[in-house]
C-alpha positions in Angstrom: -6.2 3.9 -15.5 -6.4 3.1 -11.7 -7.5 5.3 -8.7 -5.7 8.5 -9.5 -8.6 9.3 -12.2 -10.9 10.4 -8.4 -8.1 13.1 -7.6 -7.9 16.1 -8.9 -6.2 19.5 -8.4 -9.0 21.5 -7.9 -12.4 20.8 -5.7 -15.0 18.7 -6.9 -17.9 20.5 -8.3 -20.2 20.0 -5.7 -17.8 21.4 -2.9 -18.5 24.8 -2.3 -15.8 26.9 -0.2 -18.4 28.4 1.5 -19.2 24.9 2.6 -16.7 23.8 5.8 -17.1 20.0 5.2 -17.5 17.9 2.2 -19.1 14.2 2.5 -18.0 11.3 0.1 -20.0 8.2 -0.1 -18.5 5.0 -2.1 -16.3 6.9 -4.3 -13.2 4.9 -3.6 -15.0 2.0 -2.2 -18.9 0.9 -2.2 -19.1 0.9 1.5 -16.5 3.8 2.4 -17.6 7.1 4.1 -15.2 10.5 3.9 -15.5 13.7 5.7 -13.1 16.1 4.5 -12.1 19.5 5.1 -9.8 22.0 3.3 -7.1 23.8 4.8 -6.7 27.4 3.9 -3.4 29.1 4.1 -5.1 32.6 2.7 -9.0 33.3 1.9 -10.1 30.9 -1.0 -6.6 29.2 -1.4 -6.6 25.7 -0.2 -3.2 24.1 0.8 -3.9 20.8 2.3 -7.4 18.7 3.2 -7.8 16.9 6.3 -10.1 13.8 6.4 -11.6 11.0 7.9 -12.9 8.0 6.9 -14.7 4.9 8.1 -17.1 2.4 7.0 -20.1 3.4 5.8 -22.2 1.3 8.5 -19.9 2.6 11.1 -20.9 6.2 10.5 -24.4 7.2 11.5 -26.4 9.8 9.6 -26.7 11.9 13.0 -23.1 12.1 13.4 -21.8 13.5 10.2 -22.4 17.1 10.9 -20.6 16.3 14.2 -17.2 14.7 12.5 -17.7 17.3 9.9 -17.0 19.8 12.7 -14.0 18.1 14.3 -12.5 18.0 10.9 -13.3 21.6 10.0 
């Protein structure tokens, strides 16, 4: 099996919805950083995610409540 065994239809367990952001660390690649963010389209029924990703290095530990924002 190849990449699609990360995905999955529902959130992974340590996303809470009360939580606005969630933050992925070499996942999909050692060195990769992902913010992501669900979209809603009713209370607790996520229709979409919106996301950004960078480098790892590129990324600074100070700004991932920031980015975590602009996604959210």
């Amino acid at each position: 099996m190849g990449i699609e065994q990360k995905f999955h239809a529902s959130p992974p367990n340590s996303f809470s919805i009360s939580s606005k952001f969630f933050v992925s660390r070499g996942e999909i690649n050692d060195d990769l950083i992902s913010i992501t963010a669900p979209v809603f389209v009713a209370p607790g029924k996520i229709i979409a995610a919106l996301n950004i990703a960078a480098p790892e290095n590129r990324v600074p530990e100070e700004r991932i409540s920031e980015l975590g924002d602009m996604v959210a």
